[in-house]
Structure formats: structure tokens, C-alpha cells
N, C-alpha and C positions, 0 to 999 in steps of 0.2 A: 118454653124458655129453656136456654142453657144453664146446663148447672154450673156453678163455680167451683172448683178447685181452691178450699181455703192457704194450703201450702205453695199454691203459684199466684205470684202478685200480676199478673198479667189478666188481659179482660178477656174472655171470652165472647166471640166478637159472631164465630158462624161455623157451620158444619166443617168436618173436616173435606167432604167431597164439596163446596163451594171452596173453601179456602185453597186446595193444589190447582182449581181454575185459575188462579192468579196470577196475571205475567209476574216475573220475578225481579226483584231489587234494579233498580237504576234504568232497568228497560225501559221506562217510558220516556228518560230523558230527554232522547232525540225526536220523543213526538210533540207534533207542534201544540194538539190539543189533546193530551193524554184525556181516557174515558176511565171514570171511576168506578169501577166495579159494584162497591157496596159502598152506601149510604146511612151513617147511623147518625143520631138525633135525640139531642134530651125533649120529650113535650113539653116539661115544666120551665126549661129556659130556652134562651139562643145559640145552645152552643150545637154544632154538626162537623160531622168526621165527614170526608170524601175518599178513600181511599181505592187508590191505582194500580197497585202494584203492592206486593205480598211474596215475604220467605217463611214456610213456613218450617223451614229447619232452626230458623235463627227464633222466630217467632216475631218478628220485624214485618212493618209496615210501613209506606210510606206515601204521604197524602196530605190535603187542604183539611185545616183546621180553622173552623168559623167557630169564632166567640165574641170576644171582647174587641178582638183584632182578629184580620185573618193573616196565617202561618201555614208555610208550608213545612213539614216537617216529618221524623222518622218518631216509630211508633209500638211501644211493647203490644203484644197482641198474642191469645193464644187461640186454637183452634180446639174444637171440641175436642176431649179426649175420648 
């Protein structure tokens, strides 16, 4: 498990050498069926991240959010430090 950064409100999401695999912000717009890279998931509820695309200068992400509703949306995120 990743450790957290109590001083950064941001999630720690995946290594730092996964995380620059990332295509970068808005790249995927013009794909018809963007592929999401990383897959995260509460077990105790229904909520799951999809996420496609990643900066990790900005610490920005941006992906399908399945909960309650699904959203597509941008996303604080940090990488390991």
C-alpha cells in the first residue's frame, strides 16, 4: 500500500513510473472509445474510478466516475512521491 502524504489533500492513486505511462490531459478526447488505464474501486461500496488520461505535473486526472450516478469528470490525484 501507498503511503499518504498527511500535508497533500490529494489521493495517492499509483506508482510514480505507472503514473508518467499516462497519456496526458484532453488526449483522449478525440478517441472514440478512450481505454482507461487504471481502475480503482471501494469493495465495501459501489463507487469505481476509470481513469484515461493523467498530468502528473498538475496532479490531474481525468475519467468515468461510477457511484451513485455516473460522471465523467477531472480529478485531484497524486503519484507516489
Amino acid at each position: 500500500m501507498l503511503a499518504r502524504d498527511p500535508s497533500n489533500p490529494a489521493h495517492v492513486f499509483t506508482s510514480d513510473d505507472v503514473a508518467v505511462s499516462f497519456p496526458s490531459l484532453y488526449s483522449c478526447q478525440v478517441a472514440e472509445e478512450p481505454v482507461a488505464r487504471l481502475k480503482s474501486f471501494t469493495p465495501d461500496s459501489s463507487w469505481t474510478w476509470c481513469l484515461p488520461e493523467y498530468d502528473p505535473e498538475q496532479r490531474l486526472a481525468f475519467g468515468l466516475v461510477i457511484g451513485h450516478t455516473r460522471a465523467r469528470t477531472r480529478l485531484l490525484l497524486a503519484a507516489r512521491a
